[in-house]
N, C-alpha and C positions, 0 to 999 in steps of 0.2 A: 504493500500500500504506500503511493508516494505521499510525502509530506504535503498538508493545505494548512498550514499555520492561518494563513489567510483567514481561515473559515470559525477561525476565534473571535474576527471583529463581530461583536453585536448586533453592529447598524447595517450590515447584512444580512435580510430575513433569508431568501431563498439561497441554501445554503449548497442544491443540487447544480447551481451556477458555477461553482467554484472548482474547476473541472482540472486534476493533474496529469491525465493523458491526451494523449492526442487521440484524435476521432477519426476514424477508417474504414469505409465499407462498412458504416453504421454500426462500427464496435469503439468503444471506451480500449484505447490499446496502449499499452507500454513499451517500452523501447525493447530492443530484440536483445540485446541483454543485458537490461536491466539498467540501463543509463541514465541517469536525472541531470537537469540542471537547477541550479538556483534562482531563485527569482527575489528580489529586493525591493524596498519601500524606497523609493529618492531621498526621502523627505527624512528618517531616522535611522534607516541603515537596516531595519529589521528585516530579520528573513520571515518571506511571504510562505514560501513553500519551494517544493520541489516539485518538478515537471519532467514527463519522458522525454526523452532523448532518443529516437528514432535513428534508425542506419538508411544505408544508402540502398540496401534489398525493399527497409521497407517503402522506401520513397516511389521505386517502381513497383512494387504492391498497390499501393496508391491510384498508379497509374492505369495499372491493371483492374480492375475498380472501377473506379470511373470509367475506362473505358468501355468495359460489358455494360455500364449502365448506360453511356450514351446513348445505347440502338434503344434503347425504352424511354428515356426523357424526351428527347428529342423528337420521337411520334406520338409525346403525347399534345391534345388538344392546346393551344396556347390557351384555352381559359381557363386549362386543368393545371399549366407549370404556374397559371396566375393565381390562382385559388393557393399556390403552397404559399409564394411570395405573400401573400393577403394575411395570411395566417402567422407567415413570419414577422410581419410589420408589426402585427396585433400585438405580441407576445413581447417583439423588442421593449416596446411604448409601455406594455405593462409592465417589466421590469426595469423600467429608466432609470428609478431611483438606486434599485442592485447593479445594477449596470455601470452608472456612472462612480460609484463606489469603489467598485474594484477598479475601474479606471485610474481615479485619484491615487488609489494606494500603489498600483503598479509602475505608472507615469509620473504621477506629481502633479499633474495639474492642477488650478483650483476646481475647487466642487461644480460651480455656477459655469465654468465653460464645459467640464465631461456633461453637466447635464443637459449645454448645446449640442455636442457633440453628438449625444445618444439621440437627441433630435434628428439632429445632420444626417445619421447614419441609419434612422430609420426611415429619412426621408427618400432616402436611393432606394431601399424596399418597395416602398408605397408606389414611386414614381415605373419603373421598372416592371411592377405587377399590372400596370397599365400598359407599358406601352408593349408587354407582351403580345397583346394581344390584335395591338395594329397590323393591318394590312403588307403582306413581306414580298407583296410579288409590284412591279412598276411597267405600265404599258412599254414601247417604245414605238416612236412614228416609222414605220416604215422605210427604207429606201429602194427595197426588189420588188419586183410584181410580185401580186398574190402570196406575200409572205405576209405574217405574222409574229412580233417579236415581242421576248418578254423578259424579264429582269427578274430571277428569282433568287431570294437572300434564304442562304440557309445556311444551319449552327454550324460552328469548324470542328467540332470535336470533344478535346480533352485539355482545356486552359488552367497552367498556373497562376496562381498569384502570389505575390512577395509583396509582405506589408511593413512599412514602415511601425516604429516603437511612437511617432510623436500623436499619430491620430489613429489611434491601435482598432478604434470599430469603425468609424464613417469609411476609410481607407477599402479593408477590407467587403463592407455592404456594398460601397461603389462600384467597386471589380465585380463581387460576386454576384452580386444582384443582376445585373447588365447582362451578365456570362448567362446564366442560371432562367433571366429570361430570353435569350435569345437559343435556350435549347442547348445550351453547351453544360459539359459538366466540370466540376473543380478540382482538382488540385490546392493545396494555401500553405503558404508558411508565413505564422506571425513573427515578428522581432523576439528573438530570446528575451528580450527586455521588458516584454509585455504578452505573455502569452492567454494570460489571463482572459482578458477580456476578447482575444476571436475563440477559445474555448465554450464561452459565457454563451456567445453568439451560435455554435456548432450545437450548443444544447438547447437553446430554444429553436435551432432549425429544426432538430431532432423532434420536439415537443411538436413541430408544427407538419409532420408527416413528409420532409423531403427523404426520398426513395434511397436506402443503403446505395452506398457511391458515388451519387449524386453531388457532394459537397462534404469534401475531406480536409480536416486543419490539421496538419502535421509540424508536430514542433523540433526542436532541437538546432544543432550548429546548420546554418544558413549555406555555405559550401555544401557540406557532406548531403544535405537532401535538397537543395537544387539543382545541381548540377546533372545529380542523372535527370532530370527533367529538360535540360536544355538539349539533352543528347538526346532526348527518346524522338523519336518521329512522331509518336501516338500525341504527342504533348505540341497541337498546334498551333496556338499561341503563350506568350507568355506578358505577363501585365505584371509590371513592379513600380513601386516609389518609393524613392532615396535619394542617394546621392550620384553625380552627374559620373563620377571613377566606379561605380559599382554599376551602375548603368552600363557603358564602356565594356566593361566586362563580361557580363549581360549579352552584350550585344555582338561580342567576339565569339562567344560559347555557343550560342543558337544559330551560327553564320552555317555550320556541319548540316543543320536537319531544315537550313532554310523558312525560321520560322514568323509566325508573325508578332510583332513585338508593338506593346504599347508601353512607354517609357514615362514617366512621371518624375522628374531630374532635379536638379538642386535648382535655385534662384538666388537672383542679387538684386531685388527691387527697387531699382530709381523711385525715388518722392523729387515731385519739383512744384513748387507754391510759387507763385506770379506777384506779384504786388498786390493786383488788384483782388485778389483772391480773399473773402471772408478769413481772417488771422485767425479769431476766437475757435472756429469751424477748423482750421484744418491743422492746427494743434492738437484737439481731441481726437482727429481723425490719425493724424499721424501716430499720438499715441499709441491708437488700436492697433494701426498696423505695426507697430515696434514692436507693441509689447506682451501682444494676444501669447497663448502658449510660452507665455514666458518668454518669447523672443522666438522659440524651436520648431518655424513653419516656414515652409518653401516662399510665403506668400508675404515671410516677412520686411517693412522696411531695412533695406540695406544700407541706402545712401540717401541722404537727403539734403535736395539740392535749393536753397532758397534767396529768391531776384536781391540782391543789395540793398536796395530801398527799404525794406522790412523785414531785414536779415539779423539785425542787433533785437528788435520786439520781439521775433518769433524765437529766438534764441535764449529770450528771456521768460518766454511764458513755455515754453517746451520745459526748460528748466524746470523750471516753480512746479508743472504741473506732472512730472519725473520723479521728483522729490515726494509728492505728496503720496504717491503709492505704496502698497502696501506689499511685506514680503514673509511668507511665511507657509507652514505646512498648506498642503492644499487644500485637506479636510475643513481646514478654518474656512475656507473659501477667503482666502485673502487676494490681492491683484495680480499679483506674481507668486510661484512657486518653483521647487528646485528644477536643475536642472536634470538632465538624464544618468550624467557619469561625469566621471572624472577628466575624462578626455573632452567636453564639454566646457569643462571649466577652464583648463591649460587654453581652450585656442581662445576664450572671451581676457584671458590675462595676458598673451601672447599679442591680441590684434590692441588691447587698451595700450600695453607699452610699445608696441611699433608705432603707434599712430603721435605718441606724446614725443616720442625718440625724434620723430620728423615735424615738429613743430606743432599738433594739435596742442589743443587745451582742454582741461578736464574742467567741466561744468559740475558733476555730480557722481558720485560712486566711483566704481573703479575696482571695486575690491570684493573679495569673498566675507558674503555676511559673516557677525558670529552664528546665527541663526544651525549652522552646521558648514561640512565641506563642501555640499552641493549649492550652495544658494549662494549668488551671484548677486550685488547692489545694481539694482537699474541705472545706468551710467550713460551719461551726454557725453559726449565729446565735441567741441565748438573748432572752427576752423580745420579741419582735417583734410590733408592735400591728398589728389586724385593719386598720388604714388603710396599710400600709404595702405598694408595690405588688407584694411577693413574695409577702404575702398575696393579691392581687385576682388576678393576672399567673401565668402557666405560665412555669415559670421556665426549665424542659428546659438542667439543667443538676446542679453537682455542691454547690448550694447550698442548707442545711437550714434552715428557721425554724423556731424550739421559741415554745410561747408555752401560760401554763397559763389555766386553768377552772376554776369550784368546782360548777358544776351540771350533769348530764344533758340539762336541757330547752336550756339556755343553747349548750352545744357542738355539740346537736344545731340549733340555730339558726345557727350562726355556719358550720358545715360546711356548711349548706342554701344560706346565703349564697352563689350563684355561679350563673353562669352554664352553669357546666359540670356535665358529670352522669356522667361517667362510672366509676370507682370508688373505694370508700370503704374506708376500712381500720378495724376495730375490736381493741382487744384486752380482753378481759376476762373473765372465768370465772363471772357471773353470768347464767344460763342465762336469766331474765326481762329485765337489761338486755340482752342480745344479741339476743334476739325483739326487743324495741322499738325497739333500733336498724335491723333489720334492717328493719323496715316503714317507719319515718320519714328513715331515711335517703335522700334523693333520688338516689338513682345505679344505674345497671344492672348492676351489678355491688357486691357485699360480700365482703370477706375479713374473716374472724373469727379471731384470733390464728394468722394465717399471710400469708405472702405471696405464693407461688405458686398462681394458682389459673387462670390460662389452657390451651386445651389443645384438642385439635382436636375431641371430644364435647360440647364448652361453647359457646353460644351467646354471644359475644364482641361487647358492644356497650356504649351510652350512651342516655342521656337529656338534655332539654332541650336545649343546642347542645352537646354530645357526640357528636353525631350522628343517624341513621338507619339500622333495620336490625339486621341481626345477621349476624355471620363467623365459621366454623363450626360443628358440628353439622349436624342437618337442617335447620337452618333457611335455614345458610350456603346450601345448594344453590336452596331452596326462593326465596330469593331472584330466582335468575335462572328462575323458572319461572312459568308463566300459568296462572292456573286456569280452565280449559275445562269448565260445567256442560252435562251432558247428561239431559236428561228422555226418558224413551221410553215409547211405548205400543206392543204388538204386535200389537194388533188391527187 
């Protein structure tokens, strides 16, 4: 019996969530021999429990699994794979408060965002179990005599997924939901860091009748049980979110079986504020994007670029309103919470002293709380030059670099500057520069004097090394699907 320390917190009623094997071909399974890993609280260091550790046999087990189950999910009715999705929504939503729970304890987050979160991530359920059930075939106009042409989308197979530790459920429901509606079946491996919570998720699938195979979470070291997956043939797409080097990697390993990859990659989100721009408005807005998850989102502010004119104000109310946050266990729901690990902390100490090394100035923080070794002060840093590697580097953390601009053409230059592409923030109230941004700016995404703009009808993705792909929407599904051109003659 593997260790659920876990399963001593209280303020966990359903205790049947709290799940230390991995789930296979609708069995509760243990490593093949006998392998656990540890699982940790951010926030006080306590061991959570122990979790299986799966081999590289059982990984294509898995495969094989899922794959016998494909030929049955995939002919069944789309209102019948919607009816499971429906069921599964229901069950998230009523465990939200268990749910986001072990979130906190596993992640760190605060309470009040895992409890968006479980929102978030039942929202891809709900959206998903609908759009199962749209129409998958598309006329085409003709160009032969007496032919007839048709476009038909059908499931690819047998999809992994590879989740990220910082959005350990929404992450996972995105992928799988999409896959799962589009007639494909799963493969999943959570972050060792968080296993918890896609286990939470595989047992109220389990509650809500999805078919032995159908949707497998396999835990353990991240190499050892993907890789035979990149190699399998049977394993026709693969959908991961990380980092832009593990991607990379990813993307060398699946080059063998020629597969289809949807990539979810790091970012280095540009902020650029205008003059004319509402200050009071895109200071809180900024905030959010700095500081959500503690800093540890792809969607996080990286660089924040602002016009000269209102570059000393916004530097002073960014401050003030940095300071005012709150930092501490997640449970408390305070504004910030620890960080992941320790390697976490080294790169937020490494970019605060390169950036002071090369001339910035520290406005506020800078340092690891007492609070413990994970918890990071939420830190400004004012004047910070385009060479300095919190500019170049994803910082994925609780640390701000302000640095101002006198030109349009110029900040739109220096935001292009990157390798990464995935979303860009603008504020400003000039309805001509916000078109011109919105076209020259290099990223797949723009928020324009806001900061929330994800969501399970938005095609959710990047450019350049940000990725491949798109997650959510039609499109998310359309992903895992093949398009099948049929011409017909009747004569």
């Amino acid at each position: 019996m593997l260790d659920t320390a876990i399963s001593a917190r209280t303020d966990i009623k359903d205790k049947r969530l709290l799940r230390g094997f991995a789930y296979v071909n609708g069995k509760w399974t243990s490593g093949e021999t006998g392998g656990s890993f540890a699982v940790t609280d951010p926030a006080t260091g306590a061991h959570l429990g122990d979790v299986a550790a799966l081999s590289p046999t059982q990984a294509t087990e898995a495969v094989d699994s899922a794959h016998a189950a494909f030929s049955v999910w995939a002919h069944l009715l789309p209102q019948e794979r919607a009816a499971v999705l429906r069921r599964w929504h229901r069950l998230i939503v009523e465990a939200k408060e268990d749910l986001a729970r072990i979130m906190v304890y596993e992640q760190g987050k605060p309470l009040s965002e895992a409890r968006g979160e479980i929102d978030y991530a039942a929202s891809f359920v709900d959206f998903y179990a609908e759009e199962a059930k749209r129409p998958n075939i598309e006329g085409v106009t003709s160009h032969l005599p007496d032919a007839e042409m048709e476009l038909w989308y059908e499931p690819m197979g047998v999809v992994a997924l590879v989740t990220p530790w910082n959005f350990p459920a929404a992450m996972l429901t995105r992928k799988a939901a999409a896959a799962l509606a589009a007639g494909c079946t799963v493969v999943a491996h959570p972050s060792h860091e968080t296993p918890y919570s896609a286990l939470a998720l595989a047992e109220l699938a389990e509650r809500a009748g999805m078919p032995a195979g159908v949707f497998n979470v396999l835990t353990g070291d991240a190499p050892t049980l993907v890789k035979p997956w990149t190699e399998d043939p049977r394993v026709r797409a693969l959908s991961f979110t990380g980092s832009t080097e593990i991607g990379r990697l990813l993307y060398r390993q699946s080059a063998g079986t020629v597969k289809k990859l949807v990539l979810e990659l790091g970012g280095h989100a540009p902020v650029i504020v205008f003059k004319g721009a509402d200050l009071d408005r895109a200071v809180e807005e900024v905030i959010k994007a700095k500081f959500a998850t503690s800093g540890q989102d792809c969607l996080g502010a990286n660089r924040i670029y602002v016009e000269r004119p209102v570059y000393a104000a916004f530097c002073a109310r960014f401050t003030e309103a940095t300071k005012a946050l709150t930092l501490g266990n997640g449970i408390e729901d305070p504004d910030i919470g620890p960080l992941m690990n320790a390697a976490a902390i080294a790169k937020q100490q490494e970019h605060v002293a390169d950036a002071l090394a090369k001339g910035a100035t520290l406005a506020c923080g800078g340092a690891v709380s007492g609070l413990g070794p994970l918890f990071f002060e939420p830190t400004v840093l004012t004047d910070v030059p385009d060479e300095a590697k919190i500019m170049r580097e994803e910082t994925f953390g609780p640390v701000a670099p302000i640095t101002p601009f006198d030109h349009e053409d110029e900040v739109i230059a220096r935001a292009n500057d990157s390798e990464y592409g995935l979303i860009a923030y603008v504020h400003s109230h000039d309805p001509r520069r916000i078109y011109r941004l919105s076209r020259t700016l290099q990223y797949g995404m723009v928020a324009v004097n806001r900061t929330q703009v994800t969501g399970a009808p938005i095609p959710f993705g990047g450019v350049k090394q940000s990725g491949l792909g798109r997650e959510g929407a039609g499109m998310g599904m359309r992903e895992f699907m093949d398009v099948k051109y049929i011409c017909r003659d009747w004569a």
